[in-house]
N, C-alpha and C positions, 0 to 999 in steps of 0.2 A: 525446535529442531527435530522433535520428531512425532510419527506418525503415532495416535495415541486411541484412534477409534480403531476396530476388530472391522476386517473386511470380510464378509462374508465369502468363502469360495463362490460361490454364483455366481459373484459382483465381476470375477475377477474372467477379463478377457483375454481370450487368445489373439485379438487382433493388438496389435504395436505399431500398428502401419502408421497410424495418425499420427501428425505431430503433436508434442508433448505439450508446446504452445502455440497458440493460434494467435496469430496482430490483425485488425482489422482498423483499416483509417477513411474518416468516412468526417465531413464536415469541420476537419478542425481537431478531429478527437482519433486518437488510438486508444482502441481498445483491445485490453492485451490479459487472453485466456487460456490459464492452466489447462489442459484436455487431457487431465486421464479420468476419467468418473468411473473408471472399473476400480482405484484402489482411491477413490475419495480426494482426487487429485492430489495426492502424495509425492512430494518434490523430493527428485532425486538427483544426481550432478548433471545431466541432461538438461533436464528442467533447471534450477540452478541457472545452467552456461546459457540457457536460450530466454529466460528471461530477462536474465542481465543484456544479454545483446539486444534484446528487444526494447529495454528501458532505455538504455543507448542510444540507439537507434531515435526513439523517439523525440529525444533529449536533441539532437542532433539536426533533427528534420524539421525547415523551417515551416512547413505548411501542417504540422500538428504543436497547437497550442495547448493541449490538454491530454492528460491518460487516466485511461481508466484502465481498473484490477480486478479479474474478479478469476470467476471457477465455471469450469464444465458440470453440469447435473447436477446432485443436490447436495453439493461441497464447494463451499471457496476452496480451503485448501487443510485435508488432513495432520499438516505438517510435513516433516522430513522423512522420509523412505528410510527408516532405520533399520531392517534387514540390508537395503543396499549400504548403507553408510557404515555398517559392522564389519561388513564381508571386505570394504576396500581396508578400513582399520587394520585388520586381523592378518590380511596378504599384504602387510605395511606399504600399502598404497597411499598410505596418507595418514595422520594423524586425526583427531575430535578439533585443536587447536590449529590444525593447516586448514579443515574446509570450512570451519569459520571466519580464518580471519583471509584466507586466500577467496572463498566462493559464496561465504552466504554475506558475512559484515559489509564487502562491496557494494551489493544489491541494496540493502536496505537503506547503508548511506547515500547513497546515490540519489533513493526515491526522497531522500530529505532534504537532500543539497539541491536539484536540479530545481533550474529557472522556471520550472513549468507547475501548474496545478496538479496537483495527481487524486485521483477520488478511487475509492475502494469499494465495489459495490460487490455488498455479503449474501451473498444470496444462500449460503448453508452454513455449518461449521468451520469457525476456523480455529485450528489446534496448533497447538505449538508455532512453529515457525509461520506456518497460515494464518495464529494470529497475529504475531510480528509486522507480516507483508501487510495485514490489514490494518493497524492500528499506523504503519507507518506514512499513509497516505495521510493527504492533509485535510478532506473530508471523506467521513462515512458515511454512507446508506447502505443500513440492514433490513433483510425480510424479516419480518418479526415472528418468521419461525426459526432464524438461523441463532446461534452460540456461540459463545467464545468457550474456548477451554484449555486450560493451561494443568497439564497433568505432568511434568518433567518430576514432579518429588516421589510419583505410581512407582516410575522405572529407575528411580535411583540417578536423575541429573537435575541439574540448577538451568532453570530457564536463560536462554541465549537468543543468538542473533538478533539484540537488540530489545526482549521483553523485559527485561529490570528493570530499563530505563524506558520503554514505551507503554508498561504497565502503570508504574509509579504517575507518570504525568498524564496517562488516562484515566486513570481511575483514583489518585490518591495512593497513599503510601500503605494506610493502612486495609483496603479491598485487595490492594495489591499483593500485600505480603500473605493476607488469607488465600490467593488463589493459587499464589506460588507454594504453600507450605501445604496446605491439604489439598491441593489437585480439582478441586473441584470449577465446575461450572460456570460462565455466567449469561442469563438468556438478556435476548435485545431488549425484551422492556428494562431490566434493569441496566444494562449498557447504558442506555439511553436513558434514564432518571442518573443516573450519574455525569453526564456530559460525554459521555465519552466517542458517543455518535453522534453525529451530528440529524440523521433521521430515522426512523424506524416508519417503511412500512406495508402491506402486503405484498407477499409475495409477487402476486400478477403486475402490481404496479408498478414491481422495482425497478424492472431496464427502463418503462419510459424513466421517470421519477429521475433517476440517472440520466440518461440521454439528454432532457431538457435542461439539469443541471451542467452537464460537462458541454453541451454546447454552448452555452451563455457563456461560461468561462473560455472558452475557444473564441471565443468574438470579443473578450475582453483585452484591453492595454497588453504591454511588455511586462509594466510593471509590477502584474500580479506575482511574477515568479519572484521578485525581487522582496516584495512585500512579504511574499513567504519565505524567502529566506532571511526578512529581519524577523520576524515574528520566533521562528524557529531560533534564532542565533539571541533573543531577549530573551525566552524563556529560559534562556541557562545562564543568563548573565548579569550584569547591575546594571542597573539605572544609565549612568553616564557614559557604558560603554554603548549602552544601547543609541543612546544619542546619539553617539557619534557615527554609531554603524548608519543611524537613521539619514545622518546629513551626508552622509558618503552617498551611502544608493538613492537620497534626492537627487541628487548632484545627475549621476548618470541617467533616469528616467524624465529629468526636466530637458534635458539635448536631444529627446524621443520626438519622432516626427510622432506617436501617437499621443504626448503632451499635447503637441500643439493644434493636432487635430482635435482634442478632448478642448481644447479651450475655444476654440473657431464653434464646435458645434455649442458649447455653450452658452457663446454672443450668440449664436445663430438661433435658438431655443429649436434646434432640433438633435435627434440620436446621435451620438460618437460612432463613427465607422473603424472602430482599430484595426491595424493590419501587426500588429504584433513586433514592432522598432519604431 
């Protein structure tokens, strides 16, 4: 939730003209980026409102099958603008517990529930709520100079919007509760010897590396977003509930003209053409 790296005054511009996020849809795929690198893209209720409309958005729009998350410059995302988030507090413009559960917990459930693949590609730090936005994606690729870092115990808060519970089932309970209780660190090689990425690796390669990855997904079935929403809804639950969720979302994906296109190119021994229903 909040912003936990020191922005150097230099860093910090006097242009605002830009928008805070930038959507680009291209193939199949939106690609949807933070744009402030003067403060380490540090999300603030701006950003917030405009990426929730943007995940929306995407969610919505039938000619993108896939999203991608990432950051402007050499930041995914600093975390949350905690100057800005103090100052609405203080002029009780809102409460810590309204823009969680009213403006940031929406976003991130969103990116877990929606029928879509969503990839997070980490191209620098992500702090606080920037690691949240990252970890909440259903694959990651990091540059393996970028970090995770979760510092809320520095400033005297309990990690939110979602890191408790996106921490724990990335990394284990107990990496987790170290990162949450001393604040410290954690780099992509060790992200990635723990599972918690699904890849780590240079920098230069990462947009293709990505690109190639969230296109394939974009050309894949309906039923990827569904498969991710059983996957997500088993790991939190038992065995037979699982089942059941399983035969439910069979049910709807086998009435998919892309089932039945997946089965014709199979007689056929050639490629499935999914159109994504």
């Amino acid at each position: 939730m909040i912003a936990f790296l020191p922005v150097k005054k230099q860093e910090v511009s006097a242009s605002t003209a830009a928008e805070p996020v930038v959507v680009r849809k291209e193939n199949g795929v939106a690609w949807i980026k933070i744009n402030r690198p003067e403060v380490l893209n540090a999300i603030n209720a701006e950003v917030l409102r405009k990426l929730r409309a943007s995940v929306e958005d995407a969610e919505s729009d039938p000619s993108v099958r896939c999203l991608v998350l990432t950051g402007e410059g050499r930041a995914f995302s600093a975390g949350a603008d905690v100057r800005a988030l103090q100052r609405r507090h203080r002029h009780a413009e809102t409460s810590y517990m309204e823009h969680l559960t009213r403006e940031t917990n929406p976003l991130i459930s969103k990116l877990r529930s929606m029928p879509k693949p969503v990839i997070s590609m980490i191209n620098g730090v992500a702090a606080g709520m920037g690691m949240s936005l990252a970890l909440a994606a259903d694959i990651k690729i990091m540059a393996d100079d970028a970090k995770f870092v979760e510092a809320f115990a520095k400033v005297g808060l309990i990690p939110d919007a979602g890191a408790t519970f996106l921490m724990a089932s990335s990394f284990g309970i107990s990496k987790a509760m170290e990162l949450a209780l001393t604040g410290e660190g954690m780099s992509a090689k060790e992200a990635e010897g723990l599972g918690a990425v699904n890849k780590v690796v240079a920098r230069a390669q990462l947009e293709m590396e990505t690109r190639s990855l969230a296109e394939k997904l974009a050309r894949g079935p309906m039923g990827l977003g569904l498969a991710k929403r059983a996957m997500n809804k088993a790991s939190v639950t038992d065995l037979d509930t699982a089942l059941d969720y399983e035969a439910h979302v069979q049910e709807i994906v086998a009435a998919s003209e892309d089932f039945e296109e997946g089965v014709n190119a199979f007689n056929e021994k050639r490629e499935a053409k999914f159109k994504g229903r």
